[in-house]
N, C-alpha and C positions, 0 to 999 in steps of 0.2 A: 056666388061662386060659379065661376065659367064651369062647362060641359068639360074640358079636360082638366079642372082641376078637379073636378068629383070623379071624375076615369081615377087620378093618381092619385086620390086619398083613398081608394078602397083598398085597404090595404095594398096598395106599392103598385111591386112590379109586373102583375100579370095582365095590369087593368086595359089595355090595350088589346089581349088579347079578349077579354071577358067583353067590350064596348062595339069588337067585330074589325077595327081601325087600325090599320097600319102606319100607325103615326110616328112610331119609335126611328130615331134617324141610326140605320143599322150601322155604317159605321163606327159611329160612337161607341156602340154595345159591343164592337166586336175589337171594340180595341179596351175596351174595358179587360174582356172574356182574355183581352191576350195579359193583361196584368195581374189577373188571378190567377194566371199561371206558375209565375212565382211569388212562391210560398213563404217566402224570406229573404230577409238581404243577401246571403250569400246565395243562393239559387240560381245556380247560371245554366243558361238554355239555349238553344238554337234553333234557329228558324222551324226546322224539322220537328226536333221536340214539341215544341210551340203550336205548330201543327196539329200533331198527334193528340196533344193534350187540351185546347178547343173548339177542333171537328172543322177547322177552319182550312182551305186551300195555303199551300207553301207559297204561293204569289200573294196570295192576300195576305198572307203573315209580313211576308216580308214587307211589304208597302207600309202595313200598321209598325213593322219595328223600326222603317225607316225613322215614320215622321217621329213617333213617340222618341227615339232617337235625339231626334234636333230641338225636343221636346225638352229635355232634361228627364224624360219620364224612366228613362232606359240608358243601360250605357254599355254601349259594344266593345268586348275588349280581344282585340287585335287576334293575341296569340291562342287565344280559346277559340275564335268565332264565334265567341256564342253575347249575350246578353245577359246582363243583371240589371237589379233595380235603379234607377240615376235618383241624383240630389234634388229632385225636383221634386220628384215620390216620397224621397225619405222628409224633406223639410215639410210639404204639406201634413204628411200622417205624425210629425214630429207639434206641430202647429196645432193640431186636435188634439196632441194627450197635454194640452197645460192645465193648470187648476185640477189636480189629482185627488184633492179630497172626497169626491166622492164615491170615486172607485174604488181610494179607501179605506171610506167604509163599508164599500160591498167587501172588499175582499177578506176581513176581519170577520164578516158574519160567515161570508165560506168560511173560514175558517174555524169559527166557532164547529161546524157542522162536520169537517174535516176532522175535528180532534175527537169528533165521538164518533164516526164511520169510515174506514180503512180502505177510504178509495178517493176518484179522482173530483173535485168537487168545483164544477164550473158554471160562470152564468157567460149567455153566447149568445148571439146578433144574426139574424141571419142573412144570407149572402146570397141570394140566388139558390142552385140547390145544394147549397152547403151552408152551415153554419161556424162563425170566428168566435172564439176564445175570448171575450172581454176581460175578464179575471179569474184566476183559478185560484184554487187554495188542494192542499193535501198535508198529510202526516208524516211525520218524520219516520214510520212504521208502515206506508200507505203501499199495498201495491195493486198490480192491474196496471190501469190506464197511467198513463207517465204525458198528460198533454201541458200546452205551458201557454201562457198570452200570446193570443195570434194563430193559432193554431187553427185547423182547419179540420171541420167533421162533415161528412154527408150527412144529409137529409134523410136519406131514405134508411139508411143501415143502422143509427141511431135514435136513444130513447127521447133526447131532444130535438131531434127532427120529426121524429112523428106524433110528440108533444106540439111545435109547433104548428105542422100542418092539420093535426086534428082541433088545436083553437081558431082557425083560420075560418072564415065565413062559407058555410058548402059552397059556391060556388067558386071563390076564388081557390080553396082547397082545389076542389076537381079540376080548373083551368091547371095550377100547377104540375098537379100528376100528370096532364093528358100534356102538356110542353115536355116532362120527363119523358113522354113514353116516347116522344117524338126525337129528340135529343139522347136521352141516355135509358133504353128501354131495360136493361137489366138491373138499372135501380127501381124505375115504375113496378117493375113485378115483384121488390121487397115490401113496397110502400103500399098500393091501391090496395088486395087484398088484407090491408089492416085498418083501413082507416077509419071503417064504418063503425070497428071495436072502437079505436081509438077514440072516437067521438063520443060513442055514450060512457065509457070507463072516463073519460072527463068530464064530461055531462056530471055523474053520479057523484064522482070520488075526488076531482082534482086533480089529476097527474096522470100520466101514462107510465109502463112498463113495458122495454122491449130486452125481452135476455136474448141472446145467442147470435143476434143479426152480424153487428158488427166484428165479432168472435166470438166462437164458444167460449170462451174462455171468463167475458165479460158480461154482466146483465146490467142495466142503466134503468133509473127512472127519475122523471121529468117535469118539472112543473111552471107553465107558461103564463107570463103575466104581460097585460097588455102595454108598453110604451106613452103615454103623452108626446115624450117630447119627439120619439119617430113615427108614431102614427103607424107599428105595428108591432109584433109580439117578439118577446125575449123571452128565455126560458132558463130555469135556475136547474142543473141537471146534474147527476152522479152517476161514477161508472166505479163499479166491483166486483171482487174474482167473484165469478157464477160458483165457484166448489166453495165458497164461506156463503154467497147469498143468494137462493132460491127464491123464485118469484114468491113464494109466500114469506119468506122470512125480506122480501123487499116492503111486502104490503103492508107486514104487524111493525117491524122495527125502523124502516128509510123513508117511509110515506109521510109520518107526521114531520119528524125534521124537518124534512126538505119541502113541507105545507109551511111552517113555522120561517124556515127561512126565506121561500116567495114572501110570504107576509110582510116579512123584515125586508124587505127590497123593496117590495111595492113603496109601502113606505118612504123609504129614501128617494124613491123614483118619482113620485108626487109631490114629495116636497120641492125638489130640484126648481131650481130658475133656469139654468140654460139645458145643453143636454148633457149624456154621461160623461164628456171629456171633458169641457170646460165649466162645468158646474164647481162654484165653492160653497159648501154647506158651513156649516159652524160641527166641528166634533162634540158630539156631545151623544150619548147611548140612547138610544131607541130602544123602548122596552117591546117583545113580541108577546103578543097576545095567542093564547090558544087558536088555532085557525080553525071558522067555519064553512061549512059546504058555500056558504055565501057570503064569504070575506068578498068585501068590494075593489082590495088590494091583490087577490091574487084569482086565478080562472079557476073555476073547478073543470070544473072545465077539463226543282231546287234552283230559285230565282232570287240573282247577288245582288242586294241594291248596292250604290254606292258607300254606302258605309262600308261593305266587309269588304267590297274592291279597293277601297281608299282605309096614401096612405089617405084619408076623410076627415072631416072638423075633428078639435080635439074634443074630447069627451072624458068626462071620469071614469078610470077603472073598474067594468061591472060584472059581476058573477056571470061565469058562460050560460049560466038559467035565467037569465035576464034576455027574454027575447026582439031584444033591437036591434037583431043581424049581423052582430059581433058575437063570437062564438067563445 
């Protein structure tokens, strides 16, 4: 394996930064940065907005919403000036969700877990410094968090984000915070100060717990399990009123569950031939096994353009006490 494909198999994206090399060809990234900006198909925006919301110059905006524009990526529409998502966008992410049986089955065993815990019950990808919504599940009685597929959580203010970032390898962990602190300094300072916890309460237990960040009103805890087929960490996570669940009543009653259902994912996730979108399993029930601190399935771990004028090898799934640099 060449020198930069071991740069981008260490877990992803920061590998560039961690190897000292500015290799990443920044426009690309920053037209990326500008399609994360919207959050949904209807989500219309404007150069300006657009701006605001990836730290990016208005001239540079516009030049990325030109081409993406003539792209299909985006589509300008006249009487708004602003932008939404084009058919190019939607067909591609339309193209990854075929063959759905395996999502669900994730999303059956969330819900298994949803019908006995009264909150919002998600497994999520992460995205730079935020984490997407793969499959959710919740109760017909559930309240708290109301998020749905596709949805979008920070990093730094959630229990699945600092599930993630605390299984991440220290130093790819530390590269990311120290790009946060550089880019978005007031989520680095929810985040750094917790991580070193974060690590050994996975280390020890399996799962993290963060109440009040993201609102007082919610407490979350998170349990990260490594990827095969992306070559980094997903995390099976739940959010509940903090006034029904107190970080102790998360540790005795929400911990095992949600240890039980990584389990039952890992699983499904191993077995898998292609990855979560177009994998076809055979339906058929996966029994979960009580979870051990070393379950080998889960971690314990304002310029117009013309437009508006006109991750490393794969490896099997290892307890984060397994010290081969995968956390």
């Amino acid at each position: 394996m060449g020198r930069r494909s071991e740069r981008l198999s260490k877990q992803g994206m920061l590998a560039s930064d961690l190897a000292g090399e500015g290799d990443v060809i920044q426009v690309v990234s920053r037209a990326f940065d500008v399609l994360r900006c919207f959050e949904g198909h209807e989500t219309r925006l404007g150069n300006l907005e657009i701006s605001s919301r990836c730290g990016l110059p208005r001239s540079t905006v516009s030049r990325l919403t030109h081409t993406l524009t003539r792209m299909g990526q985006l589509v300008y529409l006249p009487r708004d000036q602003k932008y939404r998502i084009g058919p190019s966008a939607v067909a591609m992410s339309t193209s990854m969700m075929k063959g759905l049986q395996l999502r669900n089955l994730i999303r059956l065993r969330l819900q298994d877990v949803a019908e006995q815990l009264p909150g919002t019950v998600g497994f999520v990808i992460p995205d730079r410094f935020h984490l997407v919504y793969l499959e959710f599940a919740r109760a017909a009685n559930a309240l708290g968090l109301h998020e749905t597929t596709g949805s979008r959580i920070a990093m730094a203010s959630t229990a699945a984000g600092h599930a993630y970032t605390a299984a991440l390898d220290t130093d790819v962990g530390d590269a990311l915070i120290a790009e946060m602190e550089r880019e978005i300094p007031e989520s680095a300072k929810l985040l750094k100060p917790r991580i070193e916890g974060n690590r050994r309460h996975l280390r020890e237990h399996g799962y993290v717990v963060a109440c009040g960040l993201w609102s007082p009103h919610i407490n979350g805890l998170a349990v990260p399990l490594w990827s095969p087929q992306y070559q980094t960490y997903v995390v099976a996570t739940i959010g509940l009123l903090s006034v029904m669940f107190d970080e102790k009543r998360l540790h005795r009653e929400v911990a095992p569950p949600m240890r039980e259902l990584a389990a039952a994912i890992g699983g499904l996730l191993e077995g898998a031939d292609g990855d979560i979108f177009s994998s076809r399993l055979e339906r058929k029930a996966l029994p979960v096994s009580t979870p051990k601190i070393n379950n080998n399935k889960i971690l314990k771990s304002e310029e117009t353009n013309e437009l508006e004028a006109g991750t490393r090898r794969p490896r099997p799934a290892r307890s984060v006490r397994a010290r081969d640099g995968r956390r």
